[in-house]
N, C-alpha and C positions, 0 to 999 in steps of 0.2 A: 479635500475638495477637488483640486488638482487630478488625482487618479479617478476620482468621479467620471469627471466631462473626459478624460481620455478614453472611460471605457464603454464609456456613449459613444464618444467619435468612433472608435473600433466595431462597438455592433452595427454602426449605421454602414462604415464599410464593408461589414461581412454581410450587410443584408442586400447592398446596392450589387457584389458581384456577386450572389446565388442568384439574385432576380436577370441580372445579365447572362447568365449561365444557361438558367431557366427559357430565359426568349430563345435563345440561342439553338438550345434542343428541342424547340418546340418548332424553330424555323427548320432544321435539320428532318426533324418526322415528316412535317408538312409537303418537304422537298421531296421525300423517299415514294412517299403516298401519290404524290402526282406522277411521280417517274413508273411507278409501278402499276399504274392506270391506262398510261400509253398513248393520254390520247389529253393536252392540254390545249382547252379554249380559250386561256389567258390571253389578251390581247385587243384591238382594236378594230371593227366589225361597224360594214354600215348599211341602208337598203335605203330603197328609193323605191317609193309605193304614190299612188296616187287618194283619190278618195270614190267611193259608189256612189257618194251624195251629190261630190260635186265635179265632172269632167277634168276642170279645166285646172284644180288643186295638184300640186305636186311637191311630196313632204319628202325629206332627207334624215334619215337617222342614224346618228353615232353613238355605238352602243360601244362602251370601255366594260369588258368584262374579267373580271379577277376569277380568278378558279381555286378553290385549296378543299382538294378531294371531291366527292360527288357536291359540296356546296359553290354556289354564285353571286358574287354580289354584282354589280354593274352602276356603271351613271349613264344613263340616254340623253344626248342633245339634239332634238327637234328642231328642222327648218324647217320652213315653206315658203312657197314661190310667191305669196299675195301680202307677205307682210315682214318689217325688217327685225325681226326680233328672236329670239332663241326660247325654248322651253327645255329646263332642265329636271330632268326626274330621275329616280333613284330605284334601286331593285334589288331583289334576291330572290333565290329559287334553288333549285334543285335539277340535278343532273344521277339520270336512272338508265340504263340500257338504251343509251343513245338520244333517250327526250328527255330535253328541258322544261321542266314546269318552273314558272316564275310568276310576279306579279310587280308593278311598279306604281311609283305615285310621285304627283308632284312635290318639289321641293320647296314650290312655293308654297309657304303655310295660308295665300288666302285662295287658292286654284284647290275643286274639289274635283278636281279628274283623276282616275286610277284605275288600273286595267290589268291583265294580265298576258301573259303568252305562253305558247305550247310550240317548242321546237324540235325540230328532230337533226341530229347529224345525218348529213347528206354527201355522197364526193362524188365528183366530175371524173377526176382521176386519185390515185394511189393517195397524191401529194396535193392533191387541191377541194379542199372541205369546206362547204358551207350550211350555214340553217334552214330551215325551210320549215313555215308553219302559219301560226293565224294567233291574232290578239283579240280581245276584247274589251274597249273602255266602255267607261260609265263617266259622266260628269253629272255630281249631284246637284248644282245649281240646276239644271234642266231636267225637271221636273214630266215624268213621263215619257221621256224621249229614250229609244232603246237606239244601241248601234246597230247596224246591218251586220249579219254571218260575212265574215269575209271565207273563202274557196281555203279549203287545209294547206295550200299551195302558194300562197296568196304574199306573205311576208316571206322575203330571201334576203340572207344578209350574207356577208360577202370580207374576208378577211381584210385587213389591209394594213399600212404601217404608215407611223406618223413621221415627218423628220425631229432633228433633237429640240428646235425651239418648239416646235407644239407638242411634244412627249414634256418640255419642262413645263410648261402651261398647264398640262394636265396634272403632274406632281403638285402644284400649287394649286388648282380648282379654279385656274382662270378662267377664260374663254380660248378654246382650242379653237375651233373658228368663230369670226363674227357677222358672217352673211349667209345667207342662201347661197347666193355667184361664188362666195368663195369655197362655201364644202361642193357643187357643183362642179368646179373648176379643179379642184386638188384630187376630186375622186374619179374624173374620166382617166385617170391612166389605170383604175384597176376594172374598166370596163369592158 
């Protein structure tokens, strides 16, 4: 009985390091694939757009985007100027010859908003890249209401780096900021 459970415990060890092994070189490919691509949007990205509906609205977004080869996933956090609260939404998409096609949605499971977006890499200079392009929501609660064509031009996002308490915030799926004034405040130095 004895030699039984030892050679249980032995396969369970042989199967935990092939599976460690396994991630290992699957992180290894992943890393080579980007490197060999030349061009990673991993990182932390935001824009400041207003609204056609309404003047006087002005919305802040912080898009966290991961890259591993032409795929994207992303998290958006949504502010605005009229109200104290955050909108969290979730994405993926695709990266082809320079445009992003993606689509996102709320992560609230009772909010029926979800939309997509079409971006294209753009650079200022050599070393300084950003997005540029146009989205589209729908919110199903609102019945018949279409968005306005936003200008192909119309969304720019804008690289930018977090410090370590809000890169560990983000690791845990905290709240990276908690106001409007404060992603306003933190992002005038990349403006």
């Amino acid at each position: 009985m004895n030699e039984i459970v030892k050679e249980i415990f032995n396969g369970i060890v042989v199967a935990f390091i092939i599976w460690i092994l396994k991630q290992l070189a699957q992180k290894i490919i992943d890393s080579i694939s980007i490197r060999s691509q030349g061009l990673d949007l991993t990182g932390c990205w935001f824009a400041v757009h207003g609204s056609y509906i309404n003047k006087n609205i002005e919305a802040i977004e912080i898009i966290y985007i991961w890259q591993q080869g032409e795929k994207i996933k992303y998290r958006m956090e949504q502010y605005v100027n009229f109200e104290d609260i955050r909108r969290v939404f979730g994405g993926k998409g695709l990266i082809r010859a320079g445009v992003i096609s993606s689509y996102y949605y709320a992560v609230d499971k009772a909010s029926k908003l979800i939309g997509c977006m079409n971006l294209q890499i753009k650079t200022k200079s050599a070393s300084n890249i950003y997005l540029s392009g146009t989205f589209y929501e729908i919110d199903e609660r609102k019945k018949g209401y279409s968005f306005e064509n936003y200008p192909e031009d119309y969304y720019k996002l804008y690289r930018m780096e977090l410090d370590s308490k809000r890169k560990i915030r983000l690791k845990y799926g905290k709240n990276v900021f908690c106001s409007f004034m404060e992603v306003e405040k933190y992002i005038e130095q990349y403006k």
